[in-house]
N, C-alpha and C positions, 0 to 999 in steps of 0.2 A: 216655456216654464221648465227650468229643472232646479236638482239641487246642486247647492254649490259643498264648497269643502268647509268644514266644518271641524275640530278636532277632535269632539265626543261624540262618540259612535252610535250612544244611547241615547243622546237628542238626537243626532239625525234620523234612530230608526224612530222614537217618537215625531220629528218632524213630518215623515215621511209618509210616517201613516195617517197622521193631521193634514198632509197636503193630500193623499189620494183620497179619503174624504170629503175636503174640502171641492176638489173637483168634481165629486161623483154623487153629492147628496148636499149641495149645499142650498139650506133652506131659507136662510136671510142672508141675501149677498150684499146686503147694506147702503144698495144706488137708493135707497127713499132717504138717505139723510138724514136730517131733522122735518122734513117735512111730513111725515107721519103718513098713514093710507089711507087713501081715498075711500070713501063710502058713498053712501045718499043719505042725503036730511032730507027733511019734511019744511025745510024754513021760507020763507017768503022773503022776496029778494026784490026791492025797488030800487028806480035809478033816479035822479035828480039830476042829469046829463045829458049831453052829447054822446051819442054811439060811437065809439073806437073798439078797436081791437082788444084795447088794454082795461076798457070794462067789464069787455064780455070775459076775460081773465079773471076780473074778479067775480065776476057773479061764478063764474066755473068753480072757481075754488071753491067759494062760499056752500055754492049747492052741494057739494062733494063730500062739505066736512063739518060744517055749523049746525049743531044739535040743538041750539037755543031758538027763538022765536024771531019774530019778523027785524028786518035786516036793510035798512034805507042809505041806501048811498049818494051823498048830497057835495054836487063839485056848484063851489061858490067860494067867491073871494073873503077871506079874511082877513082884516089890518094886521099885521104887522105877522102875519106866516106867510112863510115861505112856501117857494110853489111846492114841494112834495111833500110837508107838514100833514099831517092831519089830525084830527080828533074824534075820539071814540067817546058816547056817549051811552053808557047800559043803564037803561032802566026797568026793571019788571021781566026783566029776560029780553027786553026789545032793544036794538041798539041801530044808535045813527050814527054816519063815519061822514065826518067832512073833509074835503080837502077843497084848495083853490085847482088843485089838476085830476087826471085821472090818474094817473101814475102813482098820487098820493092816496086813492081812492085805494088801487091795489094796494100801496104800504099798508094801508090802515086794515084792510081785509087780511091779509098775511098774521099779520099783529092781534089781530083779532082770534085767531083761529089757535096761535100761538094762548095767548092766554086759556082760553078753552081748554087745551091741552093741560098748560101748567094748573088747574082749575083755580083761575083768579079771574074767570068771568061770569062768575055766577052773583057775585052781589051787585048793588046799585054802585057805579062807579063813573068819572070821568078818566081818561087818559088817552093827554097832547102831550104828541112829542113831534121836533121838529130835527133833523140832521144839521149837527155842528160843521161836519165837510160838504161841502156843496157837490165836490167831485169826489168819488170814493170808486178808486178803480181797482181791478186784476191786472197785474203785470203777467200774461202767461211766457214764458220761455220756451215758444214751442217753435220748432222749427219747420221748412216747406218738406224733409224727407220723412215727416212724423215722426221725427225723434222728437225729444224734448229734455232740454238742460237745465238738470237740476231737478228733473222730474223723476219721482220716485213710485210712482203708480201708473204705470205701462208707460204709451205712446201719448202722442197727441191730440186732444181732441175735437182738434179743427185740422190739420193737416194730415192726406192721408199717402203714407210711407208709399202704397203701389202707386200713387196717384200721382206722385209729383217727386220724385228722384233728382236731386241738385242735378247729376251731371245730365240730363236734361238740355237742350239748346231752348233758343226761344219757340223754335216751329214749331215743338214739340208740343209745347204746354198746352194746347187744347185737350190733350188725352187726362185733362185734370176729373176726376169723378164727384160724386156730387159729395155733399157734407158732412165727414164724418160724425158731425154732432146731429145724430138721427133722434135724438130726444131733447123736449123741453127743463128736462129733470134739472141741469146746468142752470137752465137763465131763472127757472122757479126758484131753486136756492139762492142766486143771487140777490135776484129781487124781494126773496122774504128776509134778507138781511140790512138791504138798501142798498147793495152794491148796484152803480147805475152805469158803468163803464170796464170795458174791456179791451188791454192789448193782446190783438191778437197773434201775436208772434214775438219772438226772442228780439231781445237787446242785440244782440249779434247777429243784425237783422242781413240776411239776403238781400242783394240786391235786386233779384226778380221779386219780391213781395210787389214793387212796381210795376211789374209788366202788368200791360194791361189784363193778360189770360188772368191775372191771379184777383186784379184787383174785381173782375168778374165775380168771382168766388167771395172775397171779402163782401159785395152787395147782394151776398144770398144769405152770408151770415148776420149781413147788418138789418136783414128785414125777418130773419128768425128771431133779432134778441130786441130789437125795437121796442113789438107791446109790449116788452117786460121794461122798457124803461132804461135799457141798456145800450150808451153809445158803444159803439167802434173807435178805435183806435189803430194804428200802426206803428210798428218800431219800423224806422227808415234806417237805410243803408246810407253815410256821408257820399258817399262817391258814386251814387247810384246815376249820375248824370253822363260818367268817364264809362262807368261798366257797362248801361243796360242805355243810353242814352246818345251813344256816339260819337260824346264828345271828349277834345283830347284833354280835360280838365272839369273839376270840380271844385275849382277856386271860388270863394261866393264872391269875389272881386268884378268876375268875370261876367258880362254881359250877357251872354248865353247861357250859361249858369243858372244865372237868376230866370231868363225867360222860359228852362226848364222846368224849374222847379212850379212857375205860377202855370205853366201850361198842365201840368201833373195834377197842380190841387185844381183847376179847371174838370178834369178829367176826372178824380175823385170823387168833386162834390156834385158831380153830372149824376153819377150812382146812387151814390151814398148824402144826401143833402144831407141830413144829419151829422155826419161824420165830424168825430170828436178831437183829433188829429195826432198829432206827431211822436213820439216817442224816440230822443236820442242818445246813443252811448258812443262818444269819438273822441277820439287819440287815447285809447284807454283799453290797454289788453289787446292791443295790435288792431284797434278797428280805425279806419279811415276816419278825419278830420279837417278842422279848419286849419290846426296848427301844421296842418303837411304843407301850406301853403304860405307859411309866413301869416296866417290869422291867428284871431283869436276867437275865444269862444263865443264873446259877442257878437262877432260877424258872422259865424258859422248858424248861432240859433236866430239873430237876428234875417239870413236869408229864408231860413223855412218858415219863421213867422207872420214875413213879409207876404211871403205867396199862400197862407191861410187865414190868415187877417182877415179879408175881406168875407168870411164865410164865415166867421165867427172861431175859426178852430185856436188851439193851443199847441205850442210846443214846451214838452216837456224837457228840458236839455239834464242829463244825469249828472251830479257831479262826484260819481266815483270816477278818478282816473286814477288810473292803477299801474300810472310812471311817474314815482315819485323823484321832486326835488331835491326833496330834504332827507335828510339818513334817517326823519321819524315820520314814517308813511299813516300816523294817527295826523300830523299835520297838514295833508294834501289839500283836503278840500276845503279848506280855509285859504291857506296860499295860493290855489289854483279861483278862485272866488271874489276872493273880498274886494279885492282891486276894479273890479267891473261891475261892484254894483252900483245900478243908476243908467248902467248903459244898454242893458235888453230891451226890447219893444215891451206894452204892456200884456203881452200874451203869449210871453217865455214865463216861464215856473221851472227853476231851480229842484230838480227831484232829488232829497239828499239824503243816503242810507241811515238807519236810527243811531248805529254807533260809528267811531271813524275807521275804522280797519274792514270789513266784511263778515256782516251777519255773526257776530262770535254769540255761542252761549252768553256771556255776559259782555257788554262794551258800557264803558260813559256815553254819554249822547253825544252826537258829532256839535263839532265845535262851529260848524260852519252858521247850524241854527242862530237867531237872534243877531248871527256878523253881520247880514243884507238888510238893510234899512230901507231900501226902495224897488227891491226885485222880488217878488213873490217866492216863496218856497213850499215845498210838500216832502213832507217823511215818506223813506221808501222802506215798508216792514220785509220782511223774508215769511210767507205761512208758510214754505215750503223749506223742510228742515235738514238744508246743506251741511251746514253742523252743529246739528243735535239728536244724531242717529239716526236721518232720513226715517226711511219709512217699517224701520225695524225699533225703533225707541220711540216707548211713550215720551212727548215734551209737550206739554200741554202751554202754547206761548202768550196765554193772556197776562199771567202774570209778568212774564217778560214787559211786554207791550205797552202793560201799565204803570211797570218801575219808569220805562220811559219817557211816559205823559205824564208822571211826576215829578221827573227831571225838567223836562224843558217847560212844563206849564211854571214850573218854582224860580228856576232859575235863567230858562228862555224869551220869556215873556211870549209865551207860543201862544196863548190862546186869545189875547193882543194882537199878536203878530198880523194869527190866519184871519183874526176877521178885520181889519183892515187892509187886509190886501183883495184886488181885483176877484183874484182865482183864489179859492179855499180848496186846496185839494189834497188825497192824501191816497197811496199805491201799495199795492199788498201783491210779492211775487208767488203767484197759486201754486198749490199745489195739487191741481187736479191731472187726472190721467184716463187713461181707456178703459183701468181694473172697472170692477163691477161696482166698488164701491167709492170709487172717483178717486179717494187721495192713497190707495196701499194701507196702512194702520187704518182701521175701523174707526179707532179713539182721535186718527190727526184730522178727521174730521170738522172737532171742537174748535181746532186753529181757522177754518173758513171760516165758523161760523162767529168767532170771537173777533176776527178780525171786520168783516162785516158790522157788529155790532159797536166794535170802537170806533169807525170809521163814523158810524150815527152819531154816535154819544163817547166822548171819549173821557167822560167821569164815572161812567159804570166800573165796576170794581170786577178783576178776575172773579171771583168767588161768585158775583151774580151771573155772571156770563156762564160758568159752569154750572151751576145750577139749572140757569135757563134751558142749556143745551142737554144735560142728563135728563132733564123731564119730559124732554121734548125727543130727546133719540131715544129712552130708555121708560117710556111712560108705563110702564107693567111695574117697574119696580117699587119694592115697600120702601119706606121713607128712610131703613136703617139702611138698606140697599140702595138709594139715589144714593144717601150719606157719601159710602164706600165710595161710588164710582167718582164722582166732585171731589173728595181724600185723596184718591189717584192723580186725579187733575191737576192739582192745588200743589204737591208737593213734587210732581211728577220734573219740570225743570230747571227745579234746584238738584236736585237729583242731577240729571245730568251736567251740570255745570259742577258741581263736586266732584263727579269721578273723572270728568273732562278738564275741565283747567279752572281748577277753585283760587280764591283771595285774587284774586285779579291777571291771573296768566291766560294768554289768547294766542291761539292760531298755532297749537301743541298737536298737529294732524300729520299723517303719515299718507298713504296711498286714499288718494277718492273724497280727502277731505270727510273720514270715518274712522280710520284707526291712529293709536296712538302712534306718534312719531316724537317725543321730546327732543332725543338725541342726535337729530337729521342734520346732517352739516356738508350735506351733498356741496359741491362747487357748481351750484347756480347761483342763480339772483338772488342774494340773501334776505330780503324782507318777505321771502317764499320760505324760509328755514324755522324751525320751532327753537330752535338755538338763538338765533337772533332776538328772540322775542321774552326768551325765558333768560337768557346774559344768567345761566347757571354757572356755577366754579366753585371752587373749593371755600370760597369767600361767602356766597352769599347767591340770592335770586334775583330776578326783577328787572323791568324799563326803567330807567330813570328819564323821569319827563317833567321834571321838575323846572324850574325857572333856576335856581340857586348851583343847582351840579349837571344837568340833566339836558335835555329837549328843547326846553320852555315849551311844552304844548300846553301845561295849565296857563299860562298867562293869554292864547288866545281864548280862555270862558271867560265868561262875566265873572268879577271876582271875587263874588259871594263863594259861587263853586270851584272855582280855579286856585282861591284861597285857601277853600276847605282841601283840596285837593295838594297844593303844595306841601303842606305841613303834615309832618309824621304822625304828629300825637291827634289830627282831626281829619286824617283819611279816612276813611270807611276801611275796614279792613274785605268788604269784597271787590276795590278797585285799589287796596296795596300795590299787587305786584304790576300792576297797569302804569302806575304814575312812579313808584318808589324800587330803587334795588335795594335792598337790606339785609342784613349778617345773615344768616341761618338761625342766631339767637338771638334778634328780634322781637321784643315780646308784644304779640298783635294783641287789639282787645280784647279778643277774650281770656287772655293771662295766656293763653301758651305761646310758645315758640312759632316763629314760623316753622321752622321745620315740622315740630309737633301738631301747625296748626294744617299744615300739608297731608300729613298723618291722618289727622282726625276726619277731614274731608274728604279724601280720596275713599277712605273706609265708611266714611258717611252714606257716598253717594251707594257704594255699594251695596249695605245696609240698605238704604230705601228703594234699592230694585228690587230687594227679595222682599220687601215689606209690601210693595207695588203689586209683586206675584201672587202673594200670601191672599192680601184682599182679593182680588182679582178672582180666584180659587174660591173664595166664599161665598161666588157668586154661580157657582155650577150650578146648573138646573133652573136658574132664575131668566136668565137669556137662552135665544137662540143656541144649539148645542155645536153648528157648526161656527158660528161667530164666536164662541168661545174660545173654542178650538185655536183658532185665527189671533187672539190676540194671545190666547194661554202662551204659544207657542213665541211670539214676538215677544213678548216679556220674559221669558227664558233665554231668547237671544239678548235682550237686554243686559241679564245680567250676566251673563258670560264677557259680554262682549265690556260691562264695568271693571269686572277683575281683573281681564287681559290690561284695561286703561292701569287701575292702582297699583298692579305689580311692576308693568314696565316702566312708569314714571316714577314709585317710589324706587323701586331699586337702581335705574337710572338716576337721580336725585341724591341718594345714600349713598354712590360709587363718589361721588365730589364732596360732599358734606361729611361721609363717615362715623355718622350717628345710625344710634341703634334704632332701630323702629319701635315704637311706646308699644307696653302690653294692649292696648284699645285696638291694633291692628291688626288682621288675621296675618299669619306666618302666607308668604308668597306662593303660590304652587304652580308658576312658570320662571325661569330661570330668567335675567337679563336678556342673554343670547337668543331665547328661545323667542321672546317679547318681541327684541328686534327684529326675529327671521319671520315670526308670525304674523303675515298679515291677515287678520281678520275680513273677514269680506262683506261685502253690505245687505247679505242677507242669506239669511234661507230659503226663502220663500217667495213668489210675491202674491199676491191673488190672482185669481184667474179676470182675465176683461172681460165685459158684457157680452162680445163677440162669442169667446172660448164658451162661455155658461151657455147660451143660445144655442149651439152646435151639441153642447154636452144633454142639453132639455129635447 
C-alpha cells in the first residue's frame, strides 16, 4: 500500500493522513456489507424439512438477527414456483417461509431479515417472489498468481499469489495452500442476493486451472459455497489438451481431443458432482480457439459441451471477440454469431456483453440480443468498474443496468426470449477483492448488491435497489440522511458518463482504461484509438453507423430501434455521437449545439462530483468516522480526476472546432499539453485487506 503521485500536494497531505488513519484506527472496515451484525434473538425457530447444511444456515441466521417472534420454516412443493422461490407469510409478528427447496428456504430467511432491517416486517403481510434468471452468476477474473484483472480491491480471493506462482511446472503444484477464502462473509452476500453461481477464475483462463492439483482446490471451494446454494464454475483454457495434456493438438475435430476433454469432465464431476461448468473466451485478445484450426465456434463450444452434457453441466461460450472483421467493431458480434445459430448443442449459452464495444460508461445494447432464435443467450453485466473510475469513482450501476433491461425488454423481446429458452441465465463480472471491504469504494459495494438483485427481479427500478441497499448498509441513518446517500447513487453514473464521454462518444481512454486520452493516435490497432471512435476534425464529431452514409450497424436491431436510431431528428441525443457524425453546429435536443452540448456536459459531470462531495460532507458524524474518511477522500479524487477529463477533452475538441467555450463552463486550469503529459493514476489509495487489518489489530 503506498501513495501514488498525485499533482496537489494539499490532497496528498490530506490523503495521507486519511490513509495513516485509516490503517491505524479503522473502526468499520466495511467486510459486513449489507448484511448487517450479528446478535442473538430470543425467536423460535422450526423446520418442516429434511436436515442439510443449508438449513442449518438458515436457522443460523435467523437465530443471529430476527427480533420478531416464532419463525417456521416449511420446504414443500408448490404448483407452479420454482424451486428457489419462496414465500413469506407475517402474521401477528409470527412468520412462515415456504419454499419447494432448501436453498429457497435460506432466500426466503435472507429476505426476511432484510425487511426487518428496512422495517417493513412488522405489519401483517404476504411476500412471493420468485427469480426471473434461473442462473445468476459471478464472473470472477481472478487469476492462479492472485492477481486479478480488472480487479480493483486488492488480490484474489480464491487464488493465493505465494501459493500458486504461474511459472510453477506441474510437480510443483502440490505446494498449493489451503483457501484464501477463509470466511463465509463472500457466499452470505451472495446468497442473500440470490447469486447461485460462481466462475472461479479469469476468462483468460490458465491452462493449469485443469491440472488435477488445482482442480483439488476448486473441490474445497465447491463444498465451502454448496450450502450457500452456490455452483462452481470454470473459465477453460481452448488449448488446454496441446498445453497441460500432451497432445500435439487441440483441434475439436481430433479424436483425442474430444476423448480429453470427456475424460477431464469425468475427472471434474468425480469432485465436484455438482459442478456447474464451462466458461469460454477463444480466438479473441490472443487466447486460443477453434478458429486456430479451420473451426468454428460451433465446433469449438460444441466439443466442451459434448463432454458435460452427460452431467448436466453448461457451456457458456463468450461472444466478445475482439478481432474484428468489419472497420465497425460495434458490429462483431452479430457478424461473428448470427450465421450459427441453430447449430450449438442445447447446453451452449451464447454469453453476450450488455453493449457492443466493452463495458463503456454508456453503450446501446448489443445487437447480437434478439439475432439467435434457437441458441440461448445471457447478458454479460461488468459490476466491476473498468471504466467508470474503478475503484476511486463513485458509479453506482443500477441505473446503467436498468436503461439496459429497458432496452432489450422494449425492443429485444428479452424477456420472451429468456424464458423460452432451455437455460435462463445472466453473468455479472465481480468486483470483489482481498481489501477488508471486498470491492475498494465502500459505496461500489451497491453495484454487488444491485446486480444480485436484477439478476432476481429484473423490473425492480434503480431507485429501489438503492434505497434497499442504504437501509440496509447504512441503517443508523435519519430518513433526510438515507435521502442523501440513494441522491449520490442515483445521480452518481450520469455523472461519470458526462465528464467521461457524454452524447454518445465511447472508448475516450488513455493509459489503464482511467484517464482521458481523446487525442491518442498512437500507430497501433486503431479500433484501440479514442480518435477512431470520436472521427473528431475541424468539421464536426461522431461514428457514423448509419445504414444511409455510415456502418449500417443500425440496420442489424430490430427496426423499431435501428430506426429510431438512424434518423437525426429521433436519435436520443445520449447515443448521437454513437450512431451519427455531425457539424459542431448541430443543434441536439435540447436546443444547443453539440459543441455547446459538449460544453454543457463535461462541466455537468463536473458539477455533480462536487455536488456528490458536498452531500457526502453533510454526512460527517452520522457514519463511521474512518469510513468517511475513506470515501471523503475517493470523492476528492473524483473530482479532480473530472476536471483533468473536461479540460483535456474540451480544449482538445476547441483546438479542431475553434469555438469559444460558453460562459456555463469553468475557464480551464490545466493547459492542453499539460492534459496530455498528465497521466492521472488510478488512485490514491486503496484499503487496507483483511489480512493487513488483522496484523494491524
Amino acid at each position: 500500500m503506498k501513495l501514488l503521485h498525485f499533482p496537489f500536494k494539499r490532497t496528498i497531505a490530506m490523503a495521507a493522513m486519511s490513509f495513516c488513519l485509516l490503517l491505524n484506527s479503522y473502526a468499520d472496515d466495511g467486510s459486513g456489507l449489507w448484511l448487517g451484525k450479528a446478535g442473538k434473538s430470543n425467536a423460535e425457530i422450526t423446520v418442516s424439512a429434511k436436515s442439510s447444511a443449508t438449513i442449518e444456515i438458515a436457522k443460523k441466521e435467523l437465530a443471529s438477527a430476527w427480533t420478531g417472534g416464532k419463525v417456521s420454516l416449511q420446504m414443500k412443493k408448490v404448483k407452479n414456483m420454482k424451486r428457489d422461490a419462496y414465500r413469506i407469510e407475517i402474521s401477528d409478528g409470527n412468520v412462515c417461509i415456504t419454499s419447494p427447496s432448501d436453498i429457497g428456504l435460506l432466500y426466503g430467511s435472507y429476505r426476511l431479515l432484510q425487511l426487518q432491517t428496512m422495517g417493513c416486517a412488522k405489519e401483517n403481510k404476504v411476500v412471493s417472489e420468485s427469480p426471473f434468471h434461473d442462473i445468476r452468476l459471478l464472473n470472477h477474473w481472478d487469476n492462479l498468481d492472485g492477481n486479478s484483472e480488472r480487479g480493483y480491491a486488492g488480490k484474489s480471493i480464491f487464488w493465493n499469489v505465494q501459493g500458486f506462482p504461474e511459472s510453477l511446472g506441474n510437480n510443483d503444484m502440490a505446494n498449493l495452500k489451503n483457501c484464501p477464502l477463509n470466511s463465509d462473509t463472500y457466499a452470505r452476500a451472495c446468497a442473500s442476493v440470490g447469486i447461485n453461481g460462481a466462475v472461479l477464475n479469469n476468462v483468460n483462463a490458465s491452462p493449469k486451472m485443469l491440472t488435477s492439483e488445482v482442480l483439488q482446490m476448486v473441490k474445497k471451494y465447491a463444498d465451502v459455497l454448496r450450502p450457500y446454494g452456490i455452483k462452481t464454475y470454470l473459465a477453460v483454457n481452448f488449448a488446454s489438451p496441446a498445453v497441460i495434456g500432451g497432445l500435439p493438438t487441440a483441434d475439436p475435430a481430433d479424436k483425442a481431443v474430444q476423448r480429453w476433454w470427456k475424460d477431464k469432465a469425468k475427472e471434474i464431476y468425480s469432485l465436484v458432482p455438482d459442478f456447474g461448468g464451462f466458461l469460454v473466451k477463444a480466438n479473441s485478445e490472443g487466447q486460443p480457439g477453434p478458429k486456430d484450426y479451420g473451426r468454428t465456434h460451433t465446433d469449438g463450444a460444441n466439443l466442451l459441451a459434448a463432454a458435460i452434457r452427460p452431467y448436466g453441466g453448461i457451456v457458456m461460450w463468450r461472444a466478445f471477440i475482439n478481432n474484428p472483421t468489419d472497420p465497425d467493431r460495434a458490429k462483431q458480434a452479430r457478424l461473428e454469431f448470427e450465421d450459427l445459430d441453430g447449430q450449438f448443442l442445447d447446453n451452449v449459452i451464447i454469453q453476450v456483453k450488455n453493449g457492443p464495444i466493452d463495458f463503456q460508461p454508456r453503450e446501446p445494447f448489443n445487437a447480437l440480443f434478439n439475432a439467435l432464435k434457437e441458441t440461448a443467450e445471457m447478458p454479460e453485466l461488468q459490476i466491476t468498474q473498468e471504466y467508470l473510475g474503478q475503484a476511486n469513482h463513485l458509479a453506482y450501476l443500477g441505473t446503467m443496468w436498468e436503461e439496459f433491461f429497458d432496452e432489450v425488454k422494449k425492443y429485444a423481446n428479452y424477456k420472451k426470449n429468456q424464458l423460452c429458452s432451455r437455460y435462463n441465465a445472466i453473468a455479472g463480472v465481480a468486483n470483489t477483492g482481498t481489501d477488508a471491504n471486498f470491492t475498494g469504494h465502500p459505496l461500489a459495494q451497491s453495484n454487488w448488491y444491485a446486480f444480485g438483485r436484477l439478476a432476481w427481479n429484473p423490473d425492480l427500478t434503480a431507485e429501489e435497489i438503492a434505497n434497499e441497499w442504504t437501509a440496509l448498509t447504512f441503517s443508523a441513518l435519519s430518513a433526510e440522511q438515507h435521502a442523501t446517500v440513494v441522491s449520490m447513487l442515483m445521480r452518481s453514473r450520469e455523472a461519470v458518463v458526462d465528464y467521461e464521454m457524454p452524447i454518445g462518444l465511447a472508448h475516450q481512454f488513455g493509459n489503464s482504461h482511467y484517464s482521458p486520452g481523446v487525442w491518442d493516435n498512437r500507430p497501433i490497432r486503431r479500433d484501440w484509438l479514442p480518435v477512431f471512435y470520436n472521427q473528431a476534425d475541424e468539421n464536426g464529431i461522431g461514428f457514423d453507423r448509419t445504414k444511409a452514409t455510415g456502418t449500417d450497424n443500425t440496420s442489424q436491431y430490430d427496426p423499431a430501434y435501428g430506426g429510431m436510431m438512424e434518423k437525426l431528428e429521433t436519435c436520443p441525443d445520449k447515443y448521437l455521437l454513437w450512431f451519427h457524425h455531425v457539424s459542431w453546429n448541430h443543434r441536439c435536443q435540447t436546443g444547443r449545439t453539440v459543441w455547446e452540448e459538449l460544453c454543457y456536459r463535461y462541466q455537468n459531470g463536473v458539477n455533480e462530483a462536487r455536488q456528490m462531495q458536498r452531500q457526502w460532507n453533510s454526512l460527517e458524524g452520522a457514519v463511521d468516522a474512518e469510513l468517511f474518511r475513506d470515501i471523503q477522500v475517493r470523492l476528492m479524487t473524483q473530482t479532480q480526476d473530472a476536471e483533468w477529463w473536461k479540460d483535456g477533452c474540451l480544449l482538445y475538441f476547441q483546438s479542431l472546432c475553434k469555438m469559444p467555450m460558453p460562459d456555463y463552463v469553468d475557464p480551464p486550469v490545466h493547459t492542453l499539453e499539460e492534459c496530455k503529459n498528465n497521466k492521472i493514476h488510478v488512485g490514491l489509495y486503496r484499503s487496507p485487506s483483511r489480512e493487513e487489518l488483522t496484523r494491524e489489530r
